[in-house]
N, C-alpha and C positions, 0 to 999 in steps of 0.2 A: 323705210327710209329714215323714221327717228330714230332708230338704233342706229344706224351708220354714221348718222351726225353727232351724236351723244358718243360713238367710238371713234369721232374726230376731233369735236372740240375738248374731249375729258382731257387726250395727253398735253393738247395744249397748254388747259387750264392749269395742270396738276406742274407744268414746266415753268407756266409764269409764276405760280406761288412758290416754285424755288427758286427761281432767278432772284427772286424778292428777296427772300431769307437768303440768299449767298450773299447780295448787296446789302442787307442789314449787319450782317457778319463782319463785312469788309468795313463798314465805318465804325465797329465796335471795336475792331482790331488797333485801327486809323485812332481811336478814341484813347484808348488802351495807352496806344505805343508813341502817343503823342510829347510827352513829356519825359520820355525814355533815360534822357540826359540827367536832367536835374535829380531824377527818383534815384538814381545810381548812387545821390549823395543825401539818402534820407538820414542816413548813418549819424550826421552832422546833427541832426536835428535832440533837441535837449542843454544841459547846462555843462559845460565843463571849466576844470578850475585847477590850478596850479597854486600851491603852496612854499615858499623854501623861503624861510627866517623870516624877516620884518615883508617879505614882498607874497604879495597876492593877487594873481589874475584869474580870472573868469570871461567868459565867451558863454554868450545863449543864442542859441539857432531856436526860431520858431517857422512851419510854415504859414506865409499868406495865403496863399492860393495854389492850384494846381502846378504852376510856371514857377514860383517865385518863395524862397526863403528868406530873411530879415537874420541879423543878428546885430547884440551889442557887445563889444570887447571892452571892458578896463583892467589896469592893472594899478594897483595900491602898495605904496610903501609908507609903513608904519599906516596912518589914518589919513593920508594925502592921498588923492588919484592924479598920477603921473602918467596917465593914457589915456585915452580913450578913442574909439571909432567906431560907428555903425558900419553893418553890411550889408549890403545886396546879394541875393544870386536869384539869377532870373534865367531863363527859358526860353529865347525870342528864335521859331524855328526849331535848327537844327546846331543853334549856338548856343551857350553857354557862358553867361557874362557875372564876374564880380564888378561889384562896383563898391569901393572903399571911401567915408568921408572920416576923416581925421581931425580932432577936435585941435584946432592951429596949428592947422598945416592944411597948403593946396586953395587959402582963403576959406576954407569948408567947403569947397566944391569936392563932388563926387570925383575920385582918380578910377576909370574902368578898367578893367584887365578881363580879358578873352580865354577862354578856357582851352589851351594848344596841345593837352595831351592829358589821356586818362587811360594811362599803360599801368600794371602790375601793381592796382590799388590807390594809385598815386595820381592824383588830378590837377595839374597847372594851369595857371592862367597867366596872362603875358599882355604887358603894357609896353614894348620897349621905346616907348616915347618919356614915360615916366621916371625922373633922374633914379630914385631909389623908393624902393624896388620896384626893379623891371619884370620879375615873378614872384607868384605866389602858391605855396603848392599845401596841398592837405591830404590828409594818410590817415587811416585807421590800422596802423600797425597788429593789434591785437583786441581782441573784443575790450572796449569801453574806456580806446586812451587813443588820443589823436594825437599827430607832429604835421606840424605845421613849419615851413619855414616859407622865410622871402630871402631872395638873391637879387643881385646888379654890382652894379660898377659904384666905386666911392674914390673920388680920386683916381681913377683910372686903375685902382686894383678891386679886384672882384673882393664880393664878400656875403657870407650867409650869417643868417643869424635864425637859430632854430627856437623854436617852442613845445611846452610837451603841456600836456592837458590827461589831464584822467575824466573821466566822467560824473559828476554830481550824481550822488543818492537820490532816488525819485522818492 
């Protein structure tokens, strides 16, 4: 009678310890693939920098956290900085959010823009409450040089204004 019962409870047992392992699996996956969105733009992360005559910009992406990248943008003509703005990009869900503060401009409050398309390498994000710019899109064109532009309305005629970046020397 205890071997019958030992060839009852064994397949039991042996099915609850994989049911266990298939659902530890399932949240390592879950774990994994949580942040799926933002990782797509680890690319971003490092210093890049644009040189042409008296004028100089730089952009540095670092991550915070698993959700969430930082970056600071200026751009310098001759020894003057004539830009600047921090960035956000965060991870909430299944969204993807920039959030841009502009040193005078917007009072310094954060302008957010929504990430609405990440087709053929090219990732946008889209504020169209925002007078200018209502997008902001970023590209890694070819290993170790990014374009960036932003687009909206000015005056009622569209307009883009592009940027190109190489990569800083680590």
């Amino acid at each position: 009678m205890k071997k019958y019962l030992l060839f009852i409870l064994l397949p039991l047992l042996l099915n609850s310890c994989k049911n266990n392992s298939e659902t530890k699996n399932s949240e390592t996956e879950t774990a994994v693939n949580k942040f799926e969105k933002i990782d797509q733009l680890q690319w971003l992360l490092g210093t890049w920098t644009n040189e042409s005559g008296e004028e100089f910009s730089q952009e540095t992406w670092s991550r915070e956290n698993e959700s969430s990248f930082t970056a600071f943008s200026f751009t310098q003509v001759g020894k003057e900085t004539v830009f600047a703005e921090t960035m956000a990009l965060e991870q909430k869900g299944e969204n993807l959010f920039l959030a841009v503060v502009t040193v005078n401009q917007n009072n310094e409050n954060p302008v957010t823009f929504k990430m609405v398309s990440s087709e053929n390498g090219q990732f946008t994000f889209e504020n169209k409450d925002h007078d200018f710019p209502e997008r902001i899109t970023y590209s890694n064109p070819v290993k170790d040089s990014l374009h960036a532009w932003i687009e909206g309305t000015v005056n009622g005629e569209a307009k883009k204004v592009d940027f190109y970046f190489s990569r800083k020397n680590r």
